[in-house]
N, C-alpha and C positions, 0 to 999 in steps of 0.2 A: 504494500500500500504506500500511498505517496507521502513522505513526510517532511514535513518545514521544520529546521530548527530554529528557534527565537534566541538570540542573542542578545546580550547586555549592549547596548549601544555607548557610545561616547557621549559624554553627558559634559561637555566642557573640559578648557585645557586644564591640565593638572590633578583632573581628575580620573581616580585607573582604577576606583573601585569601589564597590557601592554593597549597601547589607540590605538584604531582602526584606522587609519590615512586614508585607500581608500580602498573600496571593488570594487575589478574586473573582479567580473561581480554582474550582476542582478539578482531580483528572474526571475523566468521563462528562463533564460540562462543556456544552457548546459554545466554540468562542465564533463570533464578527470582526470581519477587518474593522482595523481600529478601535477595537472596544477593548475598553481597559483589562487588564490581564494581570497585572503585579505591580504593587507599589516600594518603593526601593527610595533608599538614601544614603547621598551623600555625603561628605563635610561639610558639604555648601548648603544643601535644599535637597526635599523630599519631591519625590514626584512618581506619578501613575503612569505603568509603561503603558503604550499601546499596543494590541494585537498583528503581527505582521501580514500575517493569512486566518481566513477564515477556516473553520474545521473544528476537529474535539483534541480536547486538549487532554493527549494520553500518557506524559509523562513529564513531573516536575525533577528537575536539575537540582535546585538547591530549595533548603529546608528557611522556615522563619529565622531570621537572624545568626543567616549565615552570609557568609561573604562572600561575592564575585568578582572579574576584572573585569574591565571592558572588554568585550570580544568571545567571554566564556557562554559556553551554550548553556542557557537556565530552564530552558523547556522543549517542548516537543508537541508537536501541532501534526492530526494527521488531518488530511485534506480529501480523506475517503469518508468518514462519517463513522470510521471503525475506530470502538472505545478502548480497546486491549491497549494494553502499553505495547509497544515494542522499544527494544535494545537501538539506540543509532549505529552505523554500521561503523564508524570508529569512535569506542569508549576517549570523551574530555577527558583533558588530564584533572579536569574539577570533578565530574564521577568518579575517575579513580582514586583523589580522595578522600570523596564520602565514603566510598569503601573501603579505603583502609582504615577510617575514621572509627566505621562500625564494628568492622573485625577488632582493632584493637578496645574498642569502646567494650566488645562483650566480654572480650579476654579481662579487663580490670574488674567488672563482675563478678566471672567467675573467682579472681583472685583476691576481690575484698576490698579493694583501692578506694579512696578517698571519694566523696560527692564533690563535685564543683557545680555551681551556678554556669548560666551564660555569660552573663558580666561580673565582673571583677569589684569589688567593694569599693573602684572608685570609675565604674560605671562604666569601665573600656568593654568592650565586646572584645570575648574569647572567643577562639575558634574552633569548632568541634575537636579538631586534631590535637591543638596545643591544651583542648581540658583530657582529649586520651591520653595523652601523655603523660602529664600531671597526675592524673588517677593512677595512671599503672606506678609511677615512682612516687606516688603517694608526697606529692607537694601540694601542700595547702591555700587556702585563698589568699594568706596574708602572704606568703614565698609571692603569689605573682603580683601578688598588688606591689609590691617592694622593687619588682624588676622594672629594668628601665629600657619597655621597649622600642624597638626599632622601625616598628608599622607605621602605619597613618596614625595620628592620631597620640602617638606613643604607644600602638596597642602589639602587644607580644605575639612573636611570632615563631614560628618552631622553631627556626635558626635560635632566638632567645632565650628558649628552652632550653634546647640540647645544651646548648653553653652552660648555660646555668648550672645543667646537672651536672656537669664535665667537672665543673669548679665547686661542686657542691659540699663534695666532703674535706675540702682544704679549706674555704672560704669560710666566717660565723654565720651563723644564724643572720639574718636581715632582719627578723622581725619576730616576735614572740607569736603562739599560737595566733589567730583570732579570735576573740571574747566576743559573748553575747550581746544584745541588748545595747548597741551603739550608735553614733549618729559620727558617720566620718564627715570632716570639714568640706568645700565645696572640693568640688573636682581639682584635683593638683595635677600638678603632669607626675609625680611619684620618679624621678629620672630620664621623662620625655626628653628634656631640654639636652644630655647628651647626645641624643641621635640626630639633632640640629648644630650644635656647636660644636665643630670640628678641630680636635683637639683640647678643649675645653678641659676645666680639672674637674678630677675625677670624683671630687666633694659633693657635685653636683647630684649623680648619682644616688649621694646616703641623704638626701636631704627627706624629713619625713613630715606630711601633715598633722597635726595634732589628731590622737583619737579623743571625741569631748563625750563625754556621759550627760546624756540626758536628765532633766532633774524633772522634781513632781510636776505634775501638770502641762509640760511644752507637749509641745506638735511638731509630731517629724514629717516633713515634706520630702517627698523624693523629688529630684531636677529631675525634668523634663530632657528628650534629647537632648533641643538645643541646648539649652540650658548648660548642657554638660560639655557640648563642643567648642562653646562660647569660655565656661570656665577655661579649660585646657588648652586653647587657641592666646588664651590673654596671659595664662600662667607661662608657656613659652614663647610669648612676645618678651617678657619682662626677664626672662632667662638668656635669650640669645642678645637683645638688644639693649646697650648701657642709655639708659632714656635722660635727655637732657630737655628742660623746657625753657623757652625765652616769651617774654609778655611783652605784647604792646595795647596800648589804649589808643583809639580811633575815634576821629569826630565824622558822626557817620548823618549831618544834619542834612547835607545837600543830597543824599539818599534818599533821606525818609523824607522830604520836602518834594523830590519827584517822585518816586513812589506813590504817595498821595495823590499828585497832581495826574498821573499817565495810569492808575491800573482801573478806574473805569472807562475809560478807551482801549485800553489794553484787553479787560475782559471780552467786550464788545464787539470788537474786530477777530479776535483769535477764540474766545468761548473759552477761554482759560484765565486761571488766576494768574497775579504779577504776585510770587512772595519775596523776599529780601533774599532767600537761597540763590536762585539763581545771578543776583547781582554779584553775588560777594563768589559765586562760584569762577566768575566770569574775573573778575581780578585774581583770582589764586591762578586760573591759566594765564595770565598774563605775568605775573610774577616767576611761575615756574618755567618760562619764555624767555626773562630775563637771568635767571639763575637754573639753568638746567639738570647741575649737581644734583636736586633733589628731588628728582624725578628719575631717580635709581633701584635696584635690588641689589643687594649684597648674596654673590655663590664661592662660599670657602674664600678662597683670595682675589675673586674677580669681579669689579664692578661691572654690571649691567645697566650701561645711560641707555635707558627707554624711548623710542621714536615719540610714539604718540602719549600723546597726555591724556590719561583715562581717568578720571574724577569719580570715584567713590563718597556715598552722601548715606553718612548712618542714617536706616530708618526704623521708625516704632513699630513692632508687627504687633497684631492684637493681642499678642498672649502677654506681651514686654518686653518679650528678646528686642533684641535689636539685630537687624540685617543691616548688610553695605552692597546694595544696588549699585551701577555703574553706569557715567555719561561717557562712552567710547566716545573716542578720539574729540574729546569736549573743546580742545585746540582749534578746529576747523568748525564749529560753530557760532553763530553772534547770538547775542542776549534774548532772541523768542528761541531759535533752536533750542536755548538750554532751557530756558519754563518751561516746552511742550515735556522735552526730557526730566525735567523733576518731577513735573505734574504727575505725569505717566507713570515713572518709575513708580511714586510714593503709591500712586490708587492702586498699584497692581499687588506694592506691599501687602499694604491693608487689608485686600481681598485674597491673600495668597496667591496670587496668578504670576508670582516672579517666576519667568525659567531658569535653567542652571546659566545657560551664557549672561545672563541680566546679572551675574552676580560674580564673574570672573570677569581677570585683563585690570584690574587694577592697579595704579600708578602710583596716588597721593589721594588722601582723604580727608574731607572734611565731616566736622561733628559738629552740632548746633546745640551744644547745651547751655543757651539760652529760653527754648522752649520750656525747660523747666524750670524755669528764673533763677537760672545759674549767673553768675557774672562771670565766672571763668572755670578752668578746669585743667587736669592735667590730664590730658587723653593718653591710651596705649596702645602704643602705633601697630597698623593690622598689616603684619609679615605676608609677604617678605617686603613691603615696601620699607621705605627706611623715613617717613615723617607725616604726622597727622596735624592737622589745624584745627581746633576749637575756636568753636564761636560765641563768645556770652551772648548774654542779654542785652537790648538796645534802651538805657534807662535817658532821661532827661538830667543832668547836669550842671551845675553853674559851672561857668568856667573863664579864661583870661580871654578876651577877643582883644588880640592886637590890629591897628589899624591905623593908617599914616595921620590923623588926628589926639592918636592915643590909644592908651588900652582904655576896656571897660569891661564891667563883669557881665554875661549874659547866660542866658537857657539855651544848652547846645544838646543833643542828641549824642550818645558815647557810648561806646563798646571793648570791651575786651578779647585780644586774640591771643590763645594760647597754642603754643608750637611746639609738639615734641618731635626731638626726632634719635636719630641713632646716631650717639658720638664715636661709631667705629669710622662712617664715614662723613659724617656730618657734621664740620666743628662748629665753635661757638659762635665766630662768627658770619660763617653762610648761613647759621641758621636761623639766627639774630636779623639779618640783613634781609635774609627769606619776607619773615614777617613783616619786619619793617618794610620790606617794597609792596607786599599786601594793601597794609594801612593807609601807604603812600595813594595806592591805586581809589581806594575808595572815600580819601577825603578829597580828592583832586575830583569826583564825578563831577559829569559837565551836569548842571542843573536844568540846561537848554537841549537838554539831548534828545533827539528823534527815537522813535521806536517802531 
């Protein structure tokens, strides 16, 4: 009989692999072209595969919360109408893990081995393989939470294993049993940050989260995915990158003076709002124009200067997380290209409708923790780029107005910009100057500008 294998697609660059979160539907259920079949995620964003062929879907590849590459075959679609499984006519090298997976899985069974969870006590997703493992040599949840591994994510991988056991009886203990009844601190990378820092000291590795006991009455919340990917993406930002911040305060009156004056014209003609994001987006490209250095990625010893300038704009998703959508090549747009681009980006946030590319290619990013009547902040720049911009709040001010009659005190419009970035390659002062020509850009706005 005739049969299509469905394969994990490419879901954006950088991305190689992806954990099966829910298949929906069954073998022996009938699938439609294009109709949802398995939902799977990323490090970046979750998302529903489509069906490639129509037909009965007679054999699933990989189990709930397990892990594929891109490329690996996850199902089997016959195109006869016939529910039997059948065998593909060359066994994946991803089937012939599950099967070794299970072979050894019964073997620790029969020999009594240790129970492991799927995830790890600090929320990493195990691999079938690396908990048979684990069970047959009878290492515990705390042994792997202790390692530092190599995967995505810091998440262990058999290579990390074997090692581990290689060195197991020379090396001490890493971590006492696992105790009951605990609440581990958020998601830590637990030694992530070695498999990113190249050459790095090896301290890095024993460094350990607090275990905190729960007292009478709290409430234990478990993190949510993201939640967890966000923890561990921030905890080895601050690990690989030495974060340096520089402030400048801005008179941002001749902004909000057009602004007012241009966004009900500006609604009216384009059906879109005018918000201060895209103004202040539109001078951060023109400053990273003027100083290119920071518009980098750091690999081991080699800088990566970036062609185009991709603008990353933290946004609020409804749960709280926060996502960083992206204005590809924001360089070669003017000031409505980038509103239509925020606008869009942000509703699609909100509604969940990002796809994985809407969230890859970023260059430099900006944060607006002003929305929460922040006046400033120290943001932690999202790797591998190497510098983020925060943006306070826009308050009203006294301030000195100098003017060839004299000074005098007046009500000016003022902002705070906060700039971290990575002093491996970004000293103090590009980085300083960075901001600075920001500032520059947005108290200089023509007041009389077209739109």
């Amino acid at each position: 009989m005739a049969q299509i294998e469905i394969r994990l697609p490419k879901m954006g660059e950088s991305v190689t692999e992806a954990t099966i979160t829910n298949w929906l539907k069954e073998v022996g259920d009938t699938v439609a072209m294009d109709e949802p079949l398995v939902e799977v995620a990323t490090d970046k964003v979750d998302n529903e595969l489509p069906s490639e062929a129509a037909g009965v879907l007679v054999q699933k590849l990989f189990e709930k919360d397990q892990v594929a590459q891109v490329g690996d075959v996850i199902a089997i679609i016959s195109t006869d109408g016939d529910a039997a499984p059948a065998a593909p006519k060359a066994e994946p090298a991803a089937v012939a893990a599950v099967a070794e997976t299970v072979t050894q899985a019964q073997a620790v069974v029969s020999n009594g081995g240790v129970t492991l969870e799927k995830s790890s006590g600090n929320g990493k997703f195990i691999s079938p393989l690396v908990r048979s493992i684990a069970q047959k040599e009878n290492i515990s949840m705390s042994e792997i939470d202790a390692l530092g591994g190599t995967g995505m994510g810091g998440r262990v991988t058999k290579k990390d294993i074997l090692s581990y056991i290689d060195t197991r009886g020379t090396a001490p203990a890493a971590v006492a049993e696992s105790k009951p009844a605990i609440v581990s601190a958020p998601a830590a990378s637990n030694g992530a940050a070695p498999a990113v820092v190249s050459g790095g000291s090896s301290f890095l590795s024993n460094i350990k989260e607090p275990v905190v006991m729960p007292m009478a009455g709290d409430e234990i919340i478990e993190m949510d995915r993201m939640r967890k990917l966000i923890a561990e993406h921030m905890v080895m930002s601050k690990h690989v990158s030495p974060h340096v911040t520089s402030f400048v305060e801005a008179d941002v009156t001749n902004i909000v003076n057009w602004r007012n004056k241009m966004k009900k014209e500006f609604e009216k003609r384009e059906g879109e709002n005018l918000t201060f994001t895209p103004i202040f987006i539109e001078a951060v490209v023109k400053a990273i124009k003027d100083f290119p250095m920071i518009n980098v990625s750091l690999s081991g010893n080699q800088i990566i200067k970036r062609k185009d300038i991709n603008v990353g704009m933290a946004t609020a998703l409804p749960s709280g997380n926060l996502i960083v959508p992206v204005i590809k090549q924001a360089d070669r747009m003017n000031l409505t290209g980038i509103a239509k681009s925020v606008n869009e980006l942000a509703r699609n946030a909100r509604d969940n409708k990002l796809k994985p590319e809407d969230i890859q290619g970023g260059t430099y990013t900006v944060t607006n923790v002003g929305t929460f009547g922040n006046v400033m902040g120290t943001p932690i720049i999202n790797q591998p780029q190497v510098a983020i911009l925060a943006l306070g709040a826009i308050r009203k001010m006294p301030a000195v107005i100098e003017t060839p009659e004299g000074d005098f005190i007046g009500i000016r419009h003022k902002m705070f910009l906060s700039h971290s970035y990575d002093h491996r390659v970004v000293d103090g002062s590009l980085g300083g100057q960075f901001v600075r020509r920001v500032a520059d850009y947005l108290e200089q706005f023509d007041v009389n500008r077209e739109i």
